[in-house]
C-alpha positions as CSV (number, residue, x, y, z in Angstrom):
1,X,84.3,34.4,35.4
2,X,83.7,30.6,36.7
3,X,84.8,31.6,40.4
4,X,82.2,34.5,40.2
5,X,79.8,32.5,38.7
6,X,80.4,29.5,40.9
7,X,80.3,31.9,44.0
8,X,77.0,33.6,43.3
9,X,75.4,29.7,42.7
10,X,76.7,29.3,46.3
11,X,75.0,31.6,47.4
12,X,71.7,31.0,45.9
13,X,71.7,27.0,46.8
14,X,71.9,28.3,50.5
15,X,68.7,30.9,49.9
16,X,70.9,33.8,49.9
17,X,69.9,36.5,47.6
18,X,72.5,39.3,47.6
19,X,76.4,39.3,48.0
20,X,78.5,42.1,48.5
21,X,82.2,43.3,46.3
22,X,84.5,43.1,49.3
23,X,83.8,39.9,50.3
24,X,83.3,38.6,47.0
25,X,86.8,40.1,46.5
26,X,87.9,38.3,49.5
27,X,86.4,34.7,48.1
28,X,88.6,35.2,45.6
29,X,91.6,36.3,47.3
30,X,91.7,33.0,49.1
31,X,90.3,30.4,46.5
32,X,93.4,31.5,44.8
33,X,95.4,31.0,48.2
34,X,94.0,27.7,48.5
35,X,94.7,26.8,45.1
36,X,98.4,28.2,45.6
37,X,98.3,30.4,42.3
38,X,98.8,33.8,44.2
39,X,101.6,35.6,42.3
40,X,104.6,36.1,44.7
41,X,103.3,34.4,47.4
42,X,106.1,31.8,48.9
43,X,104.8,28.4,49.8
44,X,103.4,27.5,52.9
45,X,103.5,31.2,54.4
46,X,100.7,32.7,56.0
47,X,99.9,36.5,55.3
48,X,97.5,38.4,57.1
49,X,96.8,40.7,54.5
50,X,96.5,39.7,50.9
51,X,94.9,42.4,48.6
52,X,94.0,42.1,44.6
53,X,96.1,44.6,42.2
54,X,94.0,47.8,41.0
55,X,93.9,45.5,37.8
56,X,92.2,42.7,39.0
57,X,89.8,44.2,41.2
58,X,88.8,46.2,37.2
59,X,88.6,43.0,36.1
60,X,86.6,42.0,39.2
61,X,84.5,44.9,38.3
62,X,84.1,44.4,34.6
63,X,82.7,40.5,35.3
64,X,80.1,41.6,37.6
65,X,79.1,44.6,34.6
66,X,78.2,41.5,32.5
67,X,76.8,39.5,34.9
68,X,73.9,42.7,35.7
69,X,73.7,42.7,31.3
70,X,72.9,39.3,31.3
71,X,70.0,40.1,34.1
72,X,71.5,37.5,36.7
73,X,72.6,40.0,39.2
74,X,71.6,43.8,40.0
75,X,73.0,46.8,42.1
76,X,70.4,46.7,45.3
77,X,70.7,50.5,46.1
78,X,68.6,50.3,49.7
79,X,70.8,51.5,52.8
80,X,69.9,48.0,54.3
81,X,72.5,48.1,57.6
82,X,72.5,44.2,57.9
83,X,73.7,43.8,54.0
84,X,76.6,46.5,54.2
85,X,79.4,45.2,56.2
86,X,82.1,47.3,55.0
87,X,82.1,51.5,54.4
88,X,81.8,52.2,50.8
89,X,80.8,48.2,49.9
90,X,78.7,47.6,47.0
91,X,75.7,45.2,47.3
92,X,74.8,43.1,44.8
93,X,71.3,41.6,44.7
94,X,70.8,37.4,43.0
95,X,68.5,37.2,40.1
């Protein structure tokens, strides 16, 4: 939950109020590369394609469902085409 957490404060210090999955996903993705504790992954190799398992992205999932109970972050449901970069992407709006 901290690298969620610590994300979404990213992007409110810079006046950004929404965020979407994928590339929260992604965020993820490669603050674990960076902190070398993706599972499998050899030392010092580049991969061009590095995807969560079904069980983190639940996980993923889950963490955001108590971060909208808590009130700090909501589901923006507006067809906004500069928010949605990805088909099928969820956008999250900052509380």
């Amino acid at each position: 939950m901290d690298i969620i957490t610590a994300y979404i404060q990213t992007k409110k210090n810079s006046n950004e109020d929404f965020f979407t999955y994928f590339v929260l996903c992604k965020y993820i993705i490669n603050f674990a590369d960076g902190a070398d504790k993706l599972e499998g992954k050899e030392k010092n190799t580049y991969y061009t394609s590095i995807v969560l398992s079904q069980k983190e992205y639940t996980r993923v999932s889950r963490l955001l469902w108590d971060l909208i109970l808590d009130k700090k972050i909501f589901v923006d449901f507006s067809n906004n085409s500069y928010t949605t970069r990805y088909e099928n992407d969820t956008v999250f709006g900052i509380l």
